[in-house]
N, C-alpha and C positions, 0 to 999 in steps of 0.2 A: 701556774707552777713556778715555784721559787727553781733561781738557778741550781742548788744542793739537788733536788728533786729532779729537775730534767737533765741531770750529771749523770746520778745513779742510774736511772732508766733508760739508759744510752751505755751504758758503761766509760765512761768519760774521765777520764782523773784531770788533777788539777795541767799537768806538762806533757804533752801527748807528741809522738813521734810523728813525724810529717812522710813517710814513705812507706808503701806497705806494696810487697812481693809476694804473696803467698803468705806470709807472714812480717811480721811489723820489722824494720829493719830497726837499728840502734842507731839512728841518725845524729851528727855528730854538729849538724850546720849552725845557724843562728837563732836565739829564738826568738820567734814572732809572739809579742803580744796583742791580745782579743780583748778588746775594749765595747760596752754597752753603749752603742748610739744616743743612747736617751740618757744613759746616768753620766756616762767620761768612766765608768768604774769597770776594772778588771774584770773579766771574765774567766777568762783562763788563758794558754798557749802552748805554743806549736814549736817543736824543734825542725828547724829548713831542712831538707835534702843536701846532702854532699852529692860534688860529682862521681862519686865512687856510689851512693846510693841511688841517682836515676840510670847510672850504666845498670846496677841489678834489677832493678826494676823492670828497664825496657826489655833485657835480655829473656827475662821469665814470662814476659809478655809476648817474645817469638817463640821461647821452647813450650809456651804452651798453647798457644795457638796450633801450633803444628799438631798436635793431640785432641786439641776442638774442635778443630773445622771439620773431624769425622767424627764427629758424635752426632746421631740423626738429627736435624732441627726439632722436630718436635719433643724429641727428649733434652733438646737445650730448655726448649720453652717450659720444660718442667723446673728446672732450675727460677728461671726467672718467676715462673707462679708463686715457689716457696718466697722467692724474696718478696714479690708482692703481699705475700700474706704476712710477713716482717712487718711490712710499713703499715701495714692495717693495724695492726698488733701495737705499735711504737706511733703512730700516726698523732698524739698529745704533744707528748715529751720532744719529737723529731719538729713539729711544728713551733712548738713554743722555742726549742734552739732559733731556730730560723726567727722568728721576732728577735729574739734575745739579740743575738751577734745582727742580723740586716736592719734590723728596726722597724720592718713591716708589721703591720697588725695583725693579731694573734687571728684571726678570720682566713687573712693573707697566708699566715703563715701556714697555718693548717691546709688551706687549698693549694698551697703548692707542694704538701707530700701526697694530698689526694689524686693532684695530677701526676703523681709518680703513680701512685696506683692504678691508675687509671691507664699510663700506657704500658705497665706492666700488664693490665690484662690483653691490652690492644695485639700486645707482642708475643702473648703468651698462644691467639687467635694466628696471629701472623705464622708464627713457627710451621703450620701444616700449611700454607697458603704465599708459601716464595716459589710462586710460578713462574713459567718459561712460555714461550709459542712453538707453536706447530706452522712450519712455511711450508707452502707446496713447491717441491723441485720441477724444474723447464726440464730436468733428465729424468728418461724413466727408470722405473728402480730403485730409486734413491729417495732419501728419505731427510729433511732437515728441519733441525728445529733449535732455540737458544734456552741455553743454561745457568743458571744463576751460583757461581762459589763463592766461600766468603774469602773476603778481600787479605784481610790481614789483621794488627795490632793499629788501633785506632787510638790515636790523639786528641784527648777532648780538653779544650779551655775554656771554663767559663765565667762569667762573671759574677760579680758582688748583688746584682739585683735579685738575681734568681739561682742561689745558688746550690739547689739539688735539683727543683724540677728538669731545668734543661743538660743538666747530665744524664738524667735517666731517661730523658728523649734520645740520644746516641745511645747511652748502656743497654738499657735493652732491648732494644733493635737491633740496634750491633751483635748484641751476645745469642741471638736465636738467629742471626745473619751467621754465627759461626766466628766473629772477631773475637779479640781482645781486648781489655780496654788498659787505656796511662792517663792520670786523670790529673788536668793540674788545675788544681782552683784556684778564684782569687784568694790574694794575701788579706784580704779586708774579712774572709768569711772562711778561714779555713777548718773550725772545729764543724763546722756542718758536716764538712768533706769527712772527716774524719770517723765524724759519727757514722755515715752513710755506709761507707767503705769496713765500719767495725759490725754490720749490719750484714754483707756482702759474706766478711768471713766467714759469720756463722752461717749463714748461708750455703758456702760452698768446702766448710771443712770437710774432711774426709773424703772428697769426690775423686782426686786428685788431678783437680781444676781449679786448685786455691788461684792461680796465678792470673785467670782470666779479670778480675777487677782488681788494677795496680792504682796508688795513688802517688804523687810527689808533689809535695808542696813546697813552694819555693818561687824567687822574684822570677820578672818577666825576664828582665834582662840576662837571667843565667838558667835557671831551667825554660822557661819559656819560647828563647831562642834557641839554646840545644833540643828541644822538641820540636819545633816550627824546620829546622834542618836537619832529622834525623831521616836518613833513606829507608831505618828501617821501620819508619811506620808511615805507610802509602796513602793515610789518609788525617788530614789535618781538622777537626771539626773545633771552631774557635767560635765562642759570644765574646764581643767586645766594641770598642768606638770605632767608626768608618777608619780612623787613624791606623788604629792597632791593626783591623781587618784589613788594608794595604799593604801592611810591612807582612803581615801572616801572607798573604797570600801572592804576594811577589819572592818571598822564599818558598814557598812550597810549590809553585809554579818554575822557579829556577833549578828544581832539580826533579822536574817532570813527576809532582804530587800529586793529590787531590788535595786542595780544601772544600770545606763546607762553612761558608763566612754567613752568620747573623749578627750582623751589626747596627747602627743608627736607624733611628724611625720619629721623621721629623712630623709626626703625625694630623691629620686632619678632621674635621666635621663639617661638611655644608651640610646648613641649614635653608630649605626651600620655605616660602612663605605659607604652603599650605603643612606645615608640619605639625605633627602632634608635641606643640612643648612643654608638655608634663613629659613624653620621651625623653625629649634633648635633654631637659633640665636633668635626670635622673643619668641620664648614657653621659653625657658630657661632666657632671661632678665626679662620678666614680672616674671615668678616664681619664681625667685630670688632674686629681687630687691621690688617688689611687697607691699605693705603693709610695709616700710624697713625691709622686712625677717624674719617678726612677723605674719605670718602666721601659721597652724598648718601643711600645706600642703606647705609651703615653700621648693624650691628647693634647697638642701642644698648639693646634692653631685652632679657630672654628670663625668659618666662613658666613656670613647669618644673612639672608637676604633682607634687604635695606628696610622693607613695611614691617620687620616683626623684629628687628634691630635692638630697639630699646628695651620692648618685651622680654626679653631674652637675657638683656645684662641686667634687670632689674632684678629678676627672678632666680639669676645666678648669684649676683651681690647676696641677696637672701638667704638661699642655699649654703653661698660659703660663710655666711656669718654662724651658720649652726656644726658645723666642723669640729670635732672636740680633737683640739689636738693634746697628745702625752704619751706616756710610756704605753709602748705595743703590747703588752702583755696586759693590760687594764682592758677588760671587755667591754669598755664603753669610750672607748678611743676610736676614733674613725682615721686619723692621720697620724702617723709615727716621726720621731727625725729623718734629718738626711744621714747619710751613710758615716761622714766625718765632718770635719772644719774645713780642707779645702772647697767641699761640695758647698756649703756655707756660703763661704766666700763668692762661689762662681754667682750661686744666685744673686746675690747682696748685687751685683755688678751686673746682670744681665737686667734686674730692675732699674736700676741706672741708665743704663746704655739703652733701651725702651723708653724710657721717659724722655730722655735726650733725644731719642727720636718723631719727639710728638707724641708718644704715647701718653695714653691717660689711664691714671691708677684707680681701679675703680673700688677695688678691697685689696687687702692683705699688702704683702710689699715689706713688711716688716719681718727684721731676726731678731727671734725672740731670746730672750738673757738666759745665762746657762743655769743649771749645767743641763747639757744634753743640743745636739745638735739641730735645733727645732726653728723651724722659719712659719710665715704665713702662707698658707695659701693665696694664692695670687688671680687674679683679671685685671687684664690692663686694652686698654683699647684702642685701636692701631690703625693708623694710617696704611693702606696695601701696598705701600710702595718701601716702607722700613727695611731695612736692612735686617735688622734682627729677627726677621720672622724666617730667614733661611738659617738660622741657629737653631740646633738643637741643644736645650740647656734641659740636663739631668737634674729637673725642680721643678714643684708644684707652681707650674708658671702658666698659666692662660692667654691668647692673644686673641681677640676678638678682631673681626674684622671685616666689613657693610661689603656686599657686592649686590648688583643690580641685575643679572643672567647667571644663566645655570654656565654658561663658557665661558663668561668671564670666571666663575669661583673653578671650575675643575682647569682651566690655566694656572689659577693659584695653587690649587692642592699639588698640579705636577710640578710646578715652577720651583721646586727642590732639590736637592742631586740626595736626596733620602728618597725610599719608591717603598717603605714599610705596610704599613696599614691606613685605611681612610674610610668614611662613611659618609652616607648623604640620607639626612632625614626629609619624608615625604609622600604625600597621599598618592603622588603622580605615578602611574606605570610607565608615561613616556620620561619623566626623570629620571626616575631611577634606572630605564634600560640603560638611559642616553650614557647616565655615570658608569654602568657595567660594561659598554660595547667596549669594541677596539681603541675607540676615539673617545673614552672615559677616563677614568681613576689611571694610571700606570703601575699603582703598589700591587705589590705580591697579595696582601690582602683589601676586599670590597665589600661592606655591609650595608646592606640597606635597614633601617631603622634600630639599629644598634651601634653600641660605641666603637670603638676602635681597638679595647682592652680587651680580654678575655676571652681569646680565643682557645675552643674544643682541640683534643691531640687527634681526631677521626681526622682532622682537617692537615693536609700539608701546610706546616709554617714555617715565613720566612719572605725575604722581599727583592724590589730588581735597585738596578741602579747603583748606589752608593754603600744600601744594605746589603751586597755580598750576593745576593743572589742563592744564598741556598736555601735547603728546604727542609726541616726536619717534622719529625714526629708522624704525622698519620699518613693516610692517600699510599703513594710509591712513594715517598721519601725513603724507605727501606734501600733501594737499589744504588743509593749512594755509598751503601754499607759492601756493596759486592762487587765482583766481577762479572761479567756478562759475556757467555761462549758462545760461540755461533757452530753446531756440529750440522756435517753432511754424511750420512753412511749410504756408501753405493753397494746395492746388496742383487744386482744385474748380472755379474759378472763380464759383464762390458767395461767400455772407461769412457764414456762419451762426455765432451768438454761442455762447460757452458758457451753460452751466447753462440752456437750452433759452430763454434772455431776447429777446422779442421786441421789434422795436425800429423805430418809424415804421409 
């Protein structure tokens, strides 16, 4: 689809307001221009949020929560169906946005409004299924059991790589949990936001619950931190770099919050010798290469036991020689740009700073002449003692690297202060437990015979250590979104104390 075409079918004009209360505000801030990763050319843009416009924002986001949180869940979940059936409906045009402005390929793009649909159905199932437990009381009589309310107006930040699906991993969970949502995207990809959120309205005109999906688009440093510090929104859910997700979460901890931090994922593959590598080769190109390596779950090391070593880089040099890199919307592109020119740059320098290290270039390594923000896919081969392999660099960057035991590679894979995702390819049952036991993998996520990308929303995502630790999308991740009551009803007409305490 031409840009003109995925405008119209979105309803999109050329200067779109960056703040939306129930209704689009008249925002008055700066305007952000939307540039094509792949061309350097115009897109469109975004008028910023004034402070006068995230105060409205937020405000309509507590007066009307207070009006949602009693609407039955399952009748939320009705709400959220319609919207899911929006994104079926728009799932082309909303897709092709997202290549257009991220630069992901038009495949990419597409499966990440499907994963909007897909946990819109999740949530729309969830709605009748926010259970509580039944505890047996030590006093007779009585009776107790815990509760589940919705929490409040939720805060969601997310980033430039994925920038609808993991909003709608918080939206609608949240919104059939009974929240609110204030949504600030990134500044690199705000007409998504925009689209999604014009999507939302018509969704919820006339209910008079326009106000449950708010957006404000605007920098970190002024809406970002006035959200990160607002007391009136009790829960912080932020995608962003280990960096960002410190400073989030040491403010929202300073004034007794919640966050929900997905951040860095300095990702792994061992490879065992008895492994099927027509797998690897297939699980480790797409996770590598994938998204150009702007993923959170990108595969950014692969551990390869030392007999099947060469095998491995031979077959990958191969693999990446057939990589068709170009413009994301060309259905026969398999890698897209990076997001801008700094991102550019970082690579240009992390290739560098690897070879410096002993590393060897085995493909790619090259920035490729503009216009358009396009680098090579990279394999470079690595000494395990490198410094650079405890970087996370946001680039289709591969670091190969021999080990001779299954303990010596899962010391490597935790040997990170990222604890994201990891896999270990292999025929063995006693591997593969060894890697899942307590004394295995340390990441939030563990796959056996799959990459490290691509993870299903049934599944709770999200990782320990440096990535934040939280958990979004499937499983109980829900219960981040609530409150949790603990009731006793003594229906004895007695008063008898716990722990058998006698009293007077």
């Amino acid at each position: 689809m031409r840009r003109e075409e995925i405008f119209r079918a979105l309803d999109l004009d050329d200067v779109e307001p960056g703040a939306y209360a129930g209704r689009w505000l008249d925002t008055g801030g700066e305007r952000l221009e939307v540039h094509d990763p792949a061309t350097e050319t115009r897109i469109g843009a975004v008028t910023e949020a004034t402070d006068a416009d995230y105060e409205e924002v937020v405000a309509v986001a507590v007066d009307t929560f207070r009006q949602w949180r009693m609407v039955p869940a399952p009748e939320r979940g009705q709400y959220v169906r319609r919207f899911g059936d929006e994104l079926r409906r728009l799932k082309e045009p909303l897709g092709a946005l997202v290549s257009l402005e991220m630069g992901k390929i038009k495949a990419e793009g597409e499966g990440e409004v499907q994963e909007m649909i897909d946990i819109a159905d999740f949530a729309v199932g969830l709605s009748r299924q926010l259970y509580g437990l039944t505890m047996a009381s030590e006093r007779p009589r009585h009776r107790m059991y815990e509760q589940w309310h919705p929490l409040g107006p939720v805060g969601v930040i997310t980033s430039f790589n994925f920038p609808v699906a993991v909003w709608s991993w918080n939206a609608m969970i949240a919104a059939v949990c009974g929240d609110t949502l204030v949504w600030k995207p990134s500044s690199k990809t705000p007409l998504t936001a925009v689209a999604v959120t014009k999507i939302a309205q018509r969704v919820m005109e006339g209910s008079g619950f326009e106000g449950v999906f708010g957006l404000v688009v605007g920098k970190g440093a002024t809406v970002g931190d006035r959200l990160v510090n607002d007391r009136r929104l009790p829960l912080i859910s932020a995608t962003g770099s280990c960096g960002m997700g410190e400073r989030v979460g040491t403010a929202v901890a300073k004034r007794l919050g919640r966050s929900l931090l997905e951040l860095g994922g300095n990702n792994a593959i061992i490879v065992m010798d008895d492994a099927d590598l027509d797998l690897v080769v297939r699980a480790a190109l797409f996770a590598a290469v994938g998204t150009a390596g702007q993923r959170c779950t990108t595969l950014r090391r692969l551990f390869v036991q030392r007999g099947v070593a060469d095998v491995v880089a031979k077959r990958l040099v191969d693999a990446y020689g057939q990589v068709r890199i170009g413009h994301p919307l060309d259905p026969d592109t398999l890698m897209g740009p990076l997001i801008d020119a700094a991102a550019v740059e970082t690579f240009a320098a992390a290739v560098a700073i690897a070879q410096e290290q002993g590393g060897e270039l085995l493909t790619g390594g090259r920035v490729l002449d503009g216009p358009g923000h396009f680098v090579e896919p990279t394999l470079i081969r690595m000494p395990p003692d490198a410094p650079i392999l405890e970087v996370e660099t946001f680039a289709p960057i591969l670091y190969l690297v021999e080990f001779d035991t299954l303990e010596e590679a899962i010391a490597m894979n935790n040997g990170v202060s990222q604890g994201l995702s990891s896999a270990i390819f292999t025929e063995s049952l006693r591997s593969a437990e060894r890697f899942l036991s307590a004394e295995g993998s340390d990441c939030g996520i563990a796959n056996v015979n799959i990459g490290t990308s691509g993870a299903e929303i049934g599944g709770a995502f999200g990782g320990e250590k440096a990535t934040g630790g939280g958990r979004e999308a499937g499983s109980d991740a829900w219960k981040a979104y609530m409150r949790r009551q603990t009731v006793t009803i003594n229906w004895s007409g007695a008063l008898p104390l716990a722990q058998g305490i006698e009293f007077g």
